[in-house]
ZAKEMAR-400140 format. One record per residue (C-alpha): x, y, z; residue in three letters; chain. Coordinates in steps of 0.1 Angstrom, whole numbers, plus 5000, padded with zeros to 4 digits. Layout:
% residues N
R     c1     c2     c3   residuo   cadena
R      X      Y      Z       ala        A
...
//
This chain:
% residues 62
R     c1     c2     c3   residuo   cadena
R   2677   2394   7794       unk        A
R   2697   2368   7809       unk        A
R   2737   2364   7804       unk        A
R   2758   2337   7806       unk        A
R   2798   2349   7820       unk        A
R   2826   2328   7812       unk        A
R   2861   2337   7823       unk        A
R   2892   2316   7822       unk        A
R   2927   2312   7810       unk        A
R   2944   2287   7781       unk        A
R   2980   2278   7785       unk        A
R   2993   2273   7756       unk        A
R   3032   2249   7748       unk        A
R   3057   2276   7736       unk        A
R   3066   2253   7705       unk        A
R   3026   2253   7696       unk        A
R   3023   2294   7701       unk        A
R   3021   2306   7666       unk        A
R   2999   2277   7654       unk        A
R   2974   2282   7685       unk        A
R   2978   2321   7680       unk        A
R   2969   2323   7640       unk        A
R   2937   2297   7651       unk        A
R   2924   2321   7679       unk        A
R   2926   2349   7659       unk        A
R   2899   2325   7634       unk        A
R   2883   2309   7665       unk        A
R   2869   2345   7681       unk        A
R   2858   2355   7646       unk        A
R   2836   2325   7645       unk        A
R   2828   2328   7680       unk        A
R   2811   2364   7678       unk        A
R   2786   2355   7647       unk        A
R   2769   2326   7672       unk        A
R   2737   2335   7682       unk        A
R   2734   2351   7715       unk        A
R   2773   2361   7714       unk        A
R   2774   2392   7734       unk        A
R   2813   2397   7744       unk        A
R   2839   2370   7730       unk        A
R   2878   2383   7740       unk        A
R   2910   2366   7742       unk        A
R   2942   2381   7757       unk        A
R   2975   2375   7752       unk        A
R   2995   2380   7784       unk        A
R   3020   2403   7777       unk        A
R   3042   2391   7808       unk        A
R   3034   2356   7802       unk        A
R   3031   2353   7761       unk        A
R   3022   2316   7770       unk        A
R   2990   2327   7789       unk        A
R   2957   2339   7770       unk        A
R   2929   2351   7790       unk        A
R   2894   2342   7779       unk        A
R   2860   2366   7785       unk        A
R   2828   2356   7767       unk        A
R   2789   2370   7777       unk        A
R   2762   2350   7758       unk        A
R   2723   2356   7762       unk        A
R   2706   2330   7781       unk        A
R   2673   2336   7755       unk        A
R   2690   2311   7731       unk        A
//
């Protein structure tokens, strides 16, 4: 089986934080009942509250 890796970073405006924050929480829900979803995380940076890091696997099959 085949995997696609995608690894990044969103930076996200301090006066948007709790708006973006409720609509990741929604966004990696939806994101792990796609087809082929093997991993989806998001991160908040602890030091940097601004910064969430981004780690999805999805099959290749699809």
């Amino acid at each position: 089986m085949g995997k696609v890796i995608l690894k990044g970073f969103i930076v996200v405006p301090e006066e948007e934080l709790n708006l973006v924050s409720k609509a990741l929480e929604k966004h990696v829900e939806l994101a792990k009942q796609e087809s082929g979803c093997l991993v989806f995380n998001v991160y908040q940076r602890s030091h940097s509250p601004c910064y969430f890091d981004v780690y999805e696997e999805f099959s290749s099959n699809y």
